[in-house]
N, C-alpha and C positions, 0 to 999 in steps of 0.2 A: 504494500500500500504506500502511497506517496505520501511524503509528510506533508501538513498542512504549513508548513513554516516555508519552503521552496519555492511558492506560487500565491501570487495578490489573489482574491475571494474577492465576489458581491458582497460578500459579508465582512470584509476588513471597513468598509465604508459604512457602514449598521450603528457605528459609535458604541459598540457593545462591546464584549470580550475580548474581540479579532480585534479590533480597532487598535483598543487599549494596549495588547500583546503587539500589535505591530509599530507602536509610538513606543513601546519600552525596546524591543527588539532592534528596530534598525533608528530612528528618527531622533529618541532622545540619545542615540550616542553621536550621533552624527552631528546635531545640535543642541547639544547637552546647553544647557540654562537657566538661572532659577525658576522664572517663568511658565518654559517648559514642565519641570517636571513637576507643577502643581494639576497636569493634566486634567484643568478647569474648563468648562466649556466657554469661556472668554478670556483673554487673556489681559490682566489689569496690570496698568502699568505708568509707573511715574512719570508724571509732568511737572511741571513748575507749580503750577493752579489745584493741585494735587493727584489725583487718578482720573484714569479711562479705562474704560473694557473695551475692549477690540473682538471680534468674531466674525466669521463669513461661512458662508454653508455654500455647498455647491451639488448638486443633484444629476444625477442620469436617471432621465426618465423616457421612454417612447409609449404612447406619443407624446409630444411637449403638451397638449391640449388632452384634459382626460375627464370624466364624470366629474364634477365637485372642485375642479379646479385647472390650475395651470402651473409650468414650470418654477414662473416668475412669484407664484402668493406661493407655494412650497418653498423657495429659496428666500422670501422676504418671512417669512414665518417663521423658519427653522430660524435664522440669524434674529430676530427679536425676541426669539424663545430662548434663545441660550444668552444672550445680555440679560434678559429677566430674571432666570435664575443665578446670575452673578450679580441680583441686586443693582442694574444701571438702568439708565433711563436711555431708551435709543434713541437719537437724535440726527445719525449719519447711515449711509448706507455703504460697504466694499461690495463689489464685485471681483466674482471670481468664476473662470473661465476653465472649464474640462475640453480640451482639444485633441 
């Protein structure tokens, strides 16, 4: 059997165990930081004015247009869901591109 660790998953993108295992495994050594490895769903981080939480979400989904929604309220969602539970108020949007 092939090991799970050899080969990226639909599932390393899930933000669940695979995810987490794969930000410990290759990502936080490669950019090991403190920031990093509070492996928070936004990343807060000092400014002069005091903090910011920073997060972006990015989706594969076909088709981009589906039942109950779209690409773009899935990727605006996921990204104000995860500043909310890091207690920020959203105010900015990032964009982030899967090519």
């Amino acid at each position: 059997m092939k090991n799970p660790h050899d080969t990226i998953l639909l599932g390393h993108g899930s933000g669940g165990k695979l995810s987490h295992e794969l930000i410990d495994r290759l990502f936080a050594k490669m950019f090991d930081n403190e920031i990093l490895r509070q492996q928070s769903d936004s990343a807060i981080l000092p400014v002069d004015s005091g903090h910011i939480a920073y997060t972006t979400d990015s989706f594969v989904v076909d088709p981009l247009f589906f039942p109950g929604g779209d690409i773009g309220k899935l990727a605006v969602a996921g990204t104000v869901n995860d500043l909310a539970v890091s207690g920020a108020v959203p105010r900015y949007l990032s964009c982030g591109f899967i090519i």
